[in-house]
C-alpha positions as CSV (number, residue, x, y, z in Angstrom):
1,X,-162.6,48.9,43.5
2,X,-165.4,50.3,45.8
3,X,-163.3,52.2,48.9
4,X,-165.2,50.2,51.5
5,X,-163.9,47.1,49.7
6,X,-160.5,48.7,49.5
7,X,-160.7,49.3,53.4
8,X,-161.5,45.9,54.0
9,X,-158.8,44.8,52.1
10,X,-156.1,47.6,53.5
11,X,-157.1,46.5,57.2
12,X,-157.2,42.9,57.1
13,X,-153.9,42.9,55.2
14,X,-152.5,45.4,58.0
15,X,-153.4,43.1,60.8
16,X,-152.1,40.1,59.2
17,X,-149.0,42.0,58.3
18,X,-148.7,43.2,61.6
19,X,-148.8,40.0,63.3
20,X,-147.0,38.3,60.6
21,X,-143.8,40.6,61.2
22,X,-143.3,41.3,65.3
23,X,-140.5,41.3,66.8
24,X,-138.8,38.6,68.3
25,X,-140.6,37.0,71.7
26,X,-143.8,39.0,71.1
27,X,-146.8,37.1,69.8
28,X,-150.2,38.2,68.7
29,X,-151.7,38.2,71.9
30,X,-148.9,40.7,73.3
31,X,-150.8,43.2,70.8
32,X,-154.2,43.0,73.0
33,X,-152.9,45.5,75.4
34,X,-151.9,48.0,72.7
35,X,-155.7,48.1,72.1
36,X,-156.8,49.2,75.3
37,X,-156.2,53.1,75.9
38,X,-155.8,54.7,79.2
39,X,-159.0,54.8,81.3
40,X,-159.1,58.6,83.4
41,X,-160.5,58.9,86.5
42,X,-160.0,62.4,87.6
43,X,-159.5,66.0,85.5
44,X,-155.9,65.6,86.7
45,X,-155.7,62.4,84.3
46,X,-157.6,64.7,81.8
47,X,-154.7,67.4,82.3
48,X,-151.7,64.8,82.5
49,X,-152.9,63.7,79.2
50,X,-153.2,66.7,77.0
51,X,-149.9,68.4,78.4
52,X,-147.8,64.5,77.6
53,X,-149.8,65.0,73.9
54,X,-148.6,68.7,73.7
55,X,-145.0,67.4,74.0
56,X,-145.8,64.7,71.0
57,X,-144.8,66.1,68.1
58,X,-141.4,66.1,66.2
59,X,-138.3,65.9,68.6
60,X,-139.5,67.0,71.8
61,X,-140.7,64.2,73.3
62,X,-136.6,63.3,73.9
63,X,-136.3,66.7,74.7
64,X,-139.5,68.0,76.9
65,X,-139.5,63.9,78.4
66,X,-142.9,64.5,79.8
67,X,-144.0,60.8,79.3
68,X,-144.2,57.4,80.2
69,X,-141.3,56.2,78.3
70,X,-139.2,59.0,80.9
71,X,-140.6,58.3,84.1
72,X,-138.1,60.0,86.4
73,X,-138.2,63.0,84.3
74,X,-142.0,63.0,84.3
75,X,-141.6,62.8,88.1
76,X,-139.1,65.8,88.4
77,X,-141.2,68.2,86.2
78,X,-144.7,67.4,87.7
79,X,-142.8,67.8,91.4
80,X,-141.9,70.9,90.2
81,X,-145.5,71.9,89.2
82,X,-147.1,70.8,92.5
83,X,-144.3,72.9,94.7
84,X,-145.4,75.6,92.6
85,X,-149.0,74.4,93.6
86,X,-148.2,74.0,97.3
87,X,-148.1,70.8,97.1
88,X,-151.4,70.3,95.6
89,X,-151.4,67.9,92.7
90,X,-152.3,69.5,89.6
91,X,-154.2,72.3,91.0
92,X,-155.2,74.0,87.6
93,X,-156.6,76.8,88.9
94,X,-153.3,77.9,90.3
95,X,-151.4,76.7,87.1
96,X,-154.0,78.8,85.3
97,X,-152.8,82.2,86.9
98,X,-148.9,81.2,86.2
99,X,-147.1,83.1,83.5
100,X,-145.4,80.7,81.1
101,X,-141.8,82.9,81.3
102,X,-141.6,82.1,85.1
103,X,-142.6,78.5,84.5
104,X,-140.1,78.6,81.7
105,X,-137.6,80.2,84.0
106,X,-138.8,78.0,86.8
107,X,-137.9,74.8,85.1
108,X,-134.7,76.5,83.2
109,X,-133.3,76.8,86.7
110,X,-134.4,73.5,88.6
111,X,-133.9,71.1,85.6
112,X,-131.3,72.4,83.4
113,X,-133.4,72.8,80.5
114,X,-133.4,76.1,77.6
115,X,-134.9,76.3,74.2
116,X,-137.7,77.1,72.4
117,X,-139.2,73.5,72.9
118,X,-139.6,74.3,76.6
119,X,-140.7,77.8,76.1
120,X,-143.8,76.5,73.5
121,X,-144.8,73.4,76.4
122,X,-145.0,75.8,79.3
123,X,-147.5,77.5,77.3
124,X,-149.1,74.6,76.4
125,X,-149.0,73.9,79.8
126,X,-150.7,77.3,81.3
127,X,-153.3,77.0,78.5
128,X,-154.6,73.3,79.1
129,X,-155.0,73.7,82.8
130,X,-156.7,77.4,82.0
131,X,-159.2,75.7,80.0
132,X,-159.7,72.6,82.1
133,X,-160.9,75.1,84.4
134,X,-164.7,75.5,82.8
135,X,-165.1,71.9,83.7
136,X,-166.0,70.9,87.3
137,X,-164.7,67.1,87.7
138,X,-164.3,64.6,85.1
139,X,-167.5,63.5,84.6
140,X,-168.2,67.1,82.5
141,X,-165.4,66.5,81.1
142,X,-166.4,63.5,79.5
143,X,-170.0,64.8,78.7
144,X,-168.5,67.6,77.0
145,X,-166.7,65.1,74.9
146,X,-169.3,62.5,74.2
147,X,-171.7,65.8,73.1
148,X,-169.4,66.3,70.7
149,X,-168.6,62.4,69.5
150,X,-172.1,62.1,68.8
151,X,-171.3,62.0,64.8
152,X,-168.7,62.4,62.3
153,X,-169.4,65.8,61.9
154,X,-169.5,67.4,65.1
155,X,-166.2,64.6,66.3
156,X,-164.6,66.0,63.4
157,X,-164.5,69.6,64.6
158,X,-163.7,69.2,68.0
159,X,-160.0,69.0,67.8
160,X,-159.6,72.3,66.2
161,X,-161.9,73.9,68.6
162,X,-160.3,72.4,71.5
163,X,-156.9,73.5,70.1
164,X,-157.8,77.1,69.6
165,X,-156.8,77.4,73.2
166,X,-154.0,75.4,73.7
167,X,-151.0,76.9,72.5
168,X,-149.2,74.6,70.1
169,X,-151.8,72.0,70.0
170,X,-153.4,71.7,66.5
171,X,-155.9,69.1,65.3
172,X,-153.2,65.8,65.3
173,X,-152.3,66.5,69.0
174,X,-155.9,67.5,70.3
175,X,-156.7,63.8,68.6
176,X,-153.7,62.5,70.1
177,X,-154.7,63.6,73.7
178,X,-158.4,62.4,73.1
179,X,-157.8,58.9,71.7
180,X,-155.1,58.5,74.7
181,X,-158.0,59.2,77.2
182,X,-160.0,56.6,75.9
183,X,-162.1,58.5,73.3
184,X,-161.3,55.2,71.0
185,X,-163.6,56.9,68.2
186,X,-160.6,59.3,67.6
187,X,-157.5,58.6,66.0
188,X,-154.1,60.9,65.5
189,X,-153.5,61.5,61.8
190,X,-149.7,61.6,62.0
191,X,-146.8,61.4,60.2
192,X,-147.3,57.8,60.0
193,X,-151.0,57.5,59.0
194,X,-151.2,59.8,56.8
195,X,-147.7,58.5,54.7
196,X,-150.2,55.2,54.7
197,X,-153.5,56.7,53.8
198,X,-151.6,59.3,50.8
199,X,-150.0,56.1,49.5
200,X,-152.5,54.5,49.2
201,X,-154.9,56.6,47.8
202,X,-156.9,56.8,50.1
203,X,-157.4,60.6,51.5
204,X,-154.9,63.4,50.8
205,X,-152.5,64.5,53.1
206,X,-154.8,67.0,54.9
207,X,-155.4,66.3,58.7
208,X,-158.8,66.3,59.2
209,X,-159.2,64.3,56.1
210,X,-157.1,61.6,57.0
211,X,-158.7,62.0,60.4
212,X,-162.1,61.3,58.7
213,X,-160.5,57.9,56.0
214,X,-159.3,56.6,58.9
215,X,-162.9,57.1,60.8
216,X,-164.7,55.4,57.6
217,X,-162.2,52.9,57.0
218,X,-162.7,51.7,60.6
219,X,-166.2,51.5,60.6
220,X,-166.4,49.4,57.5
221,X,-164.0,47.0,59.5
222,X,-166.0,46.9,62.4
223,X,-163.3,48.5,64.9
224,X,-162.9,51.2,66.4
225,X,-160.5,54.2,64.6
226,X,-158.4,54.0,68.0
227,X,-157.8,50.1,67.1
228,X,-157.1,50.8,63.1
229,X,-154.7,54.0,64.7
230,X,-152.6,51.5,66.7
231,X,-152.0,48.8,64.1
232,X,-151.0,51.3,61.8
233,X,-148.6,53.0,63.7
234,X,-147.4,49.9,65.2
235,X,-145.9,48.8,61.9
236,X,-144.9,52.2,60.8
237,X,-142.9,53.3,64.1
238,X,-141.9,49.6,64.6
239,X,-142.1,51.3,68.2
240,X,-143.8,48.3,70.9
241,X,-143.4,51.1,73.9
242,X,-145.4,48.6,76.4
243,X,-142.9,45.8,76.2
244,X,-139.5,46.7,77.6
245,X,-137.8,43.6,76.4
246,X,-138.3,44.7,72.5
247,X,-134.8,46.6,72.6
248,X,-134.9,49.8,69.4
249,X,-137.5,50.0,66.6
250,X,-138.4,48.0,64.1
251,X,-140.4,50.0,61.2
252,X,-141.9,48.6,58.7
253,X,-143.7,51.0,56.3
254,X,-141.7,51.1,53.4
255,X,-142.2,47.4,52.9
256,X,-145.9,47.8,54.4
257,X,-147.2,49.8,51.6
258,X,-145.4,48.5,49.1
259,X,-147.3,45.1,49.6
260,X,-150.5,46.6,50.2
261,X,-150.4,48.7,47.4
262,X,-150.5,45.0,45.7
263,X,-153.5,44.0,47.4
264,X,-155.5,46.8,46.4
265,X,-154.7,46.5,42.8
């Protein structure tokens, strides 16, 4: 079988499978809004974004709670930040000159946090805003970005460029940050993609391969990589995060690929 054909048939069946297997008192129009990533307006969106993606990874986003699914820890932490900023909301030029051991210390104190979790984000944290700081408003921001989304090549390397100065951000979470801001032609190649894509024989486990299966697969679907991301990791994390009635997870992959590995055959 030819891999564009494959993709067609991996995606379609995904879809349907996704839709075929919600949880109860969602329906298939519920998923619309899954499809539509977060639209930034200002370079403190840009920032909020890439230092929530820095926490994404493994256990820490129950432990660092910088996100949306922990509001009033969000709250307490950026407070925090903007005391240390005068009140200024994410004033990155003053978060730039911070040093990550008083942040770490600052945050040990006020929120009762220790670990090496919290010592690695307030890096992350320092970092991002330091090199935010090349970039005037929001507008360069996204210049800078669409320069480099012209093709596969050039999308391709951004992430590890952009994560050579971010402490503990490598290519997944620079993706992660990206796609999250909108950038639909990037997708994360996590845990959960890239269990689907090695499965199925369709990239090896590398990042930036998967990162570019998933890119190709999309396009010979017709939808963007940040559409094929979501549907993916929607039945692999079994994880509907926009709709509060859906109580736990509900994952899906083992049986997923089982059955797709069926339809590509």
């Amino acid at each position: 079988m030819e891999l564009a054909e494959k993709n067609r048939k991996v995606f379609a069946f995904a879809q349907k499978y996704l839709e075929e297997n919600l949880p109860v008192g969602l329906t298939k129009a519920d998923l619309e809004k899954y499809y539509e990533p977060r639209q930034f307006k200002t370079l403190g969106d840009v920032y909020d974004q890439f230092i929530m993606s820095a926490q994404n990874r493994q256990a820490m986003p129950n432990i660092i709670k910088f996100n949306n699914e922990h509001p009033a820890e969000k709250a307490r932490t950026k407070s925090i930040l903007d005391r240390l900023c005068d009140g200024k909301s994410y004033d990155l030029a003053r978060i730039r000159s911070l040093q990550p051991a008083f942040l770490y210390e600052t945050f040990s104190s006020e929120l009762g946090v220790s670990g090496k979790s919290w010592e690695g984000w307030c890096k992350s944290v320092v970092d991002a805003a330091a090199w935010l700081c090349q970039f005037p408003d929001a507008n360069a921001f996204k210049s800078f970005i669409q320069r480099n989304d012209s093709d596969c090549k050039k999308r391709a390397s951004l992430p590890d460029e952009i994560a050579r100065h971010i402490h503990g951000m490598g290519f997944a979470l620079v993706c992660d940050a990206l796609k999250e801001m909108g950038f639909v032609s990037f997708s994360k190649p996590d845990v959960h993609i890239k269990r689907i894509f090695t499965s199925l024989g369709l990239s090896d486990d590398d990042d930036s391969n998967v990162f570019n299966a998933l890119d190709k697969l999309a396009r010979d679907n017709g939808v963007s990589p940040y559409k094929a991301d979501k549907i993916f990791w929607l039945i692999c994390s079994g994880y509907f995060y926009k709709d509060r009635s859906v109580k736990g997870k509900h994952p899906k992959a083992d049986d997923f690929i089982a059955e797709a590995r069926n339809v590509t055959k």
